[in-house]
C-alpha positions in Angstrom: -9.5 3.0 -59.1 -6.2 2.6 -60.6 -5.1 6.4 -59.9 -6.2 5.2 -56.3 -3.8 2.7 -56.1 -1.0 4.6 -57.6 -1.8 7.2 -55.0 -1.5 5.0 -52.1 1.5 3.3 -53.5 3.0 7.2 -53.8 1.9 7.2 -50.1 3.8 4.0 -48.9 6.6 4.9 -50.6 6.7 8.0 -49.3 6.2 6.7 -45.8 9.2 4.3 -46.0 11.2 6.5 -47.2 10.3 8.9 -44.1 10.7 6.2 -41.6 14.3 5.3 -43.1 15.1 9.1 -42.2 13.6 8.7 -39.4 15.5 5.4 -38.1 19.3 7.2 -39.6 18.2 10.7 -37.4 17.6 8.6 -34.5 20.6 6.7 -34.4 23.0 9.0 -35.3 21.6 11.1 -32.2 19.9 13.7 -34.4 17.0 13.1 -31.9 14.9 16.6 -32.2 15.3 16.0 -36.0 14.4 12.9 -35.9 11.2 13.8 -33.9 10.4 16.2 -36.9 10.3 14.0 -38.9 8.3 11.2 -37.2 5.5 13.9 -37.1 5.5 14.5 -40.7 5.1 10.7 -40.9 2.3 10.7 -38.4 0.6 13.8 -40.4 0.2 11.7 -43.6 -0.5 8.3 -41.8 -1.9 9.0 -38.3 -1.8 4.9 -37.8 1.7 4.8 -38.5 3.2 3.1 -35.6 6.8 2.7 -36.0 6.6 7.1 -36.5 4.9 7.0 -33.5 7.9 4.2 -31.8 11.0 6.4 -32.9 9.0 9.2 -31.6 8.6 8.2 -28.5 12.5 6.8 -28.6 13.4 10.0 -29.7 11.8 11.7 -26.8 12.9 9.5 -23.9 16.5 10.3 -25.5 15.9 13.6 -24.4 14.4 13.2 -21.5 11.0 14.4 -21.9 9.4 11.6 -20.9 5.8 12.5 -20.8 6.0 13.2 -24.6 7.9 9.2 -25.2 5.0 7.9 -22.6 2.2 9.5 -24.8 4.3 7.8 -27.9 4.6 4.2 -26.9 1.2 3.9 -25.3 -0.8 4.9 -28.4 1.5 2.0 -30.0 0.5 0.5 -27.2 -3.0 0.3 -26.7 -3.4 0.2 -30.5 -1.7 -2.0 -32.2 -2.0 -5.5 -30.1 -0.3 -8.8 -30.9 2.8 -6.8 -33.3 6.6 -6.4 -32.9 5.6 -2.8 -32.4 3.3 -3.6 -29.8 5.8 -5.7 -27.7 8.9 -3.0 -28.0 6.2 -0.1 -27.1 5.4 -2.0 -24.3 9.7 -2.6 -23.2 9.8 1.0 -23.3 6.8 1.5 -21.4 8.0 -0.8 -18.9 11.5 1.1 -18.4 10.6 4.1 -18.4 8.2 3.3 -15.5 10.8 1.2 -13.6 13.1 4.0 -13.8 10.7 6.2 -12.4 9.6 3.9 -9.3 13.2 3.0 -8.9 13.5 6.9 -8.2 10.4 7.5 -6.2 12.2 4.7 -3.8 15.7 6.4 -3.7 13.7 9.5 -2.7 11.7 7.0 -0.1 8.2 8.2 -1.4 6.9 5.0 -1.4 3.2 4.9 -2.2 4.3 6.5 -5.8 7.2 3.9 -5.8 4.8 1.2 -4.9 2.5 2.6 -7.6 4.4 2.5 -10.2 5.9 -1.1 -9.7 2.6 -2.2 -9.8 1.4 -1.0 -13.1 4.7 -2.3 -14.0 3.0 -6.3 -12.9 -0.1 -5.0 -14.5 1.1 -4.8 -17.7 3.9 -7.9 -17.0 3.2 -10.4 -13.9 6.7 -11.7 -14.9 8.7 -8.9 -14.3 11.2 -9.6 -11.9 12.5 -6.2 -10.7 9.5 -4.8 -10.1 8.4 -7.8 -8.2 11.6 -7.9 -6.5 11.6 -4.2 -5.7 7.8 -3.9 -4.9 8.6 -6.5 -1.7 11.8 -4.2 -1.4 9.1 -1.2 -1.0 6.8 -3.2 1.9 9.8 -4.2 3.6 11.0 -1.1 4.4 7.5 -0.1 5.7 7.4 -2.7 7.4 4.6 -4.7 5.9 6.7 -8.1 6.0 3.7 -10.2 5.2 3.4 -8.2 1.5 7.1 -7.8 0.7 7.0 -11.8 1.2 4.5 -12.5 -1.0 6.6 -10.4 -4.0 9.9 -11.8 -3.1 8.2 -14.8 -3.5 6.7 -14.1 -7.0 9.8 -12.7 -8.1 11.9 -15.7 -7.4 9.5 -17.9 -9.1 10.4 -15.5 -12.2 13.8 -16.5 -11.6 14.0 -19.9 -9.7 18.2 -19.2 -9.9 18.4 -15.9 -8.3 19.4 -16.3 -4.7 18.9 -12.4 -4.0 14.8 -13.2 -3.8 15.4 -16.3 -1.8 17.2 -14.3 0.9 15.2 -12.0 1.7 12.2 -14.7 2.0 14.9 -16.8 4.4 15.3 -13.1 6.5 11.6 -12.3 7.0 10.7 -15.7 7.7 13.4 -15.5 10.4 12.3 -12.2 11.2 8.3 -14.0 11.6 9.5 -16.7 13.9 11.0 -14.4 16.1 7.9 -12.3 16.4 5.4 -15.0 16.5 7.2 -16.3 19.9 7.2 -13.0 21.5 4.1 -12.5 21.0 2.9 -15.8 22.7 5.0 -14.7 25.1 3.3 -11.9 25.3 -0.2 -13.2 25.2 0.3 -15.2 28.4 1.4 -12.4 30.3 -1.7 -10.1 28.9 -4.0 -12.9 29.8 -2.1 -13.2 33.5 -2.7 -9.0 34.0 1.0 -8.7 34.2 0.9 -5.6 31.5 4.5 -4.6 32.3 5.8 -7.7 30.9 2.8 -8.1 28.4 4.4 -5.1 27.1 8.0 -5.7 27.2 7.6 -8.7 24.6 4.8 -7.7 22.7 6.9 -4.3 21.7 9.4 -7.2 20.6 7.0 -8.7 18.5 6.6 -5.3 16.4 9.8 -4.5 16.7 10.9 -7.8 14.6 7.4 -7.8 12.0 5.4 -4.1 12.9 2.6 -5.8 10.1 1.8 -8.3 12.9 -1.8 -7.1 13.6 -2.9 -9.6 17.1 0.6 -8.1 18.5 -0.3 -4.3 17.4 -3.9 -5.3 19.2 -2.9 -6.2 22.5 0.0 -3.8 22.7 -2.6 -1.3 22.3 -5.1 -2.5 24.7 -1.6 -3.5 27.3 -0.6 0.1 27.0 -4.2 1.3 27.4 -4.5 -0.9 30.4 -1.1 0.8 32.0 -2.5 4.2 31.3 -5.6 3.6 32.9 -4.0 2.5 36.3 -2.2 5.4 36.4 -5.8 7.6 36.6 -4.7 11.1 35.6 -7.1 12.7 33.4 -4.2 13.0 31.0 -3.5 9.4 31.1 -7.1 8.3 31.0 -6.7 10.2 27.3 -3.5 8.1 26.5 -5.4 5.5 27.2 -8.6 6.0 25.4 -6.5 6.6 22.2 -4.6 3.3 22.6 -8.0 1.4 23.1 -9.2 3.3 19.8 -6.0 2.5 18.0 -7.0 -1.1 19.0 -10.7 -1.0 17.9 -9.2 0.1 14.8 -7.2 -3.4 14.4 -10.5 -5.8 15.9 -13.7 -3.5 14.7 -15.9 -7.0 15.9 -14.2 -7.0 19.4 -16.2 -5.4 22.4 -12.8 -5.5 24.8 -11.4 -2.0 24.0 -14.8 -0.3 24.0 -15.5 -1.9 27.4 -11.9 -0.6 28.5 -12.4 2.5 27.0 -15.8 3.4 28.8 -14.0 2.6 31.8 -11.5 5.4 31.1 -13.9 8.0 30.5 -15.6 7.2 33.7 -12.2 7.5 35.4 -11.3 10.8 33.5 -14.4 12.3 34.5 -17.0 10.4 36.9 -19.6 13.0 35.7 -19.1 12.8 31.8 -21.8 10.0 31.7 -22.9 9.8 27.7 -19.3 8.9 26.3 -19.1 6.1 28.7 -22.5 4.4 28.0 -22.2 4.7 24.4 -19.0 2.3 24.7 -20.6 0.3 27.0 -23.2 -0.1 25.0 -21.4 -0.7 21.4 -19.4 -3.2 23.5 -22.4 -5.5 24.4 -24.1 -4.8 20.6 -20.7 -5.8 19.6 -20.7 -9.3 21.4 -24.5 -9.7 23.3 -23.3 -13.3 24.8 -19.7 -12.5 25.3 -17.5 -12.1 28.6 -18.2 -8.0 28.2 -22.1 -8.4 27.9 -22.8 -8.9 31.1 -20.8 -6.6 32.6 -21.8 -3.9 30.4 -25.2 -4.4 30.9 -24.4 -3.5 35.1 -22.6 0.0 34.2 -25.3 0.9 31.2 -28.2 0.8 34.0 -25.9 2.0 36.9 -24.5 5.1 34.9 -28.0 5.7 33.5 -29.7 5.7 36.7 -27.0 8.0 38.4 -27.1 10.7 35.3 -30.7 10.8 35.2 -30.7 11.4 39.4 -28.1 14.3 38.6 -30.5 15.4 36.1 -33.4 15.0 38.3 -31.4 17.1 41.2 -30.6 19.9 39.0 -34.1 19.9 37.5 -32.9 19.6 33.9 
């Protein structure tokens, strides 16, 4: 038992005396040395975290930061509630705010996006990547989102005016949207597409995440389409009504509209046409499209199975 102990004394000793290498390699800017040496550390004591901290340091000196990410998160993830834990976890946090801050420059915003929030994941009070997450869904346009992080982020930091003025812009931004599209509205509801249209484009134009404006410019723009009755148009205007169904999957109006354009692109083409009629009344059986529905189901059916009859299939 006591040559034991005087074995693992040898041990620690021997382990200090590494890491003090180590730490003088490192900060003199010896950083490959410095990396040799941490792994020696590592090979006699593979729970030694602060080899695996200047390792990791070491790497990201040199850029190879795969190698310094692998470093810090086995710190990281095993060594909770320590110093070694909480500078692991800085350096974690750098190295991927660097990174999103890069993927943004470059615009590729879903890995941007990404990275900011494993960023929050690991630290809900980190202000840049708050702040430059609402950065990222501003730029695409998702106003609603990049509110909700500017928000966070000036709660983070109650004295930074940079968070509060961006809330101030897409709030402005919001008001100016939600009257257009009222504006808009009323002229939908009065059949006056043209105009419908003219302020409802507006509306996206000033806050593009506003989903009842996206909705009706669809359907208006559908509706436009279909007056024009070319077959080409009567496509345009089946892939607006889609585009619609897309943003109200419980609303029966655009499959209603849209049965009506593939009647008008083809009077003959009667299975495409009663399949929307006939999602449009399961979709509402007591609303203002139920009834009508129910008229062109029996009428198409009825006519197709005449044609059928006539041609003997």
């Amino acid at each position: 038992m006591k040559k034991f102990l005087i074995f693992l004394t040898c041990v620690a000793a021997l382990s200090c005396a590494g890491m003090k290498k180590a730490n003088e390699l490192y900060r003199n800017k010896n950083y490959e040395s410095s990396i040799e040496q941490c792994k020696k550390a590592i090979a006699q004591d593979s729970l030694n975290t602060e080899a695996y901290l200047i390792l990791g340091k070491s790497y990201r000196a040199l850029d190879r930061l795969d190698d310094a990410v692998a470093a810090f998160t086995t710190v990281y993830r095993s060594h909770p509630h320590t110093k070694f834990h909480t500078e692991a976890k800085q350096e974690l946090i750098q190295i991927k705010l660097d990174s999103a801050n890069n993927f943004l420059e470059q615009q590729q915003y879903n890995r941007a996006i990404s990275g900011y929030q494993e960023i929050i994941d690991m630290d809900s009070t980190n202000f840049d990547a708050c702040y430059q997450l609402g950065k990222c869904y501003e730029k695409n346009g998702l106003l609603d989102k990049a509110r909700l992080y500017y928000a966070q982020a000036s709660q983070i930091k109650s004295d930074d005016q940079v968070a509060f003025a961006r809330i101030g812009m897409i709030d402005s931004l919001n008001l100016i949207a939600e009257v257009s599209f009222q504006k808009g509205k009323n002229f939908y509801d009065q059949n006056k597409e043209q105009s419908a249209r003219k302020y409802l484009k507006l509306a996206l134009e000033n806050k593009p995440d506003h989903k009842d404006a996206a909705y009706y410019f669809h359907m208006t723009e559908g509706k436009i389409l279909y007056r024009k009755g070319s077959k080409s148009a009567c496509w345009d205007a089946i892939t607006h009504y889609g585009k619609a169904m897309m943003l109200r999957p419980e609303s029966a109006e655009p499959h209603f509209h849209m049965a009506q354009a593939y009647e008008k692109k083809d009077r003959n083409e009667f299975d495409n046409a009663i399949d929307e009629y006939q999602i449009a009344l399961n979709k509402e059986p007591f609303g203002s499209f139920a009834g009508p529905s129910k008229k062109k189901i029996k009428e198409l059916t009825t006519r197709r199975d005449q044609l059928k009859k006539f041609w003997g299939k």
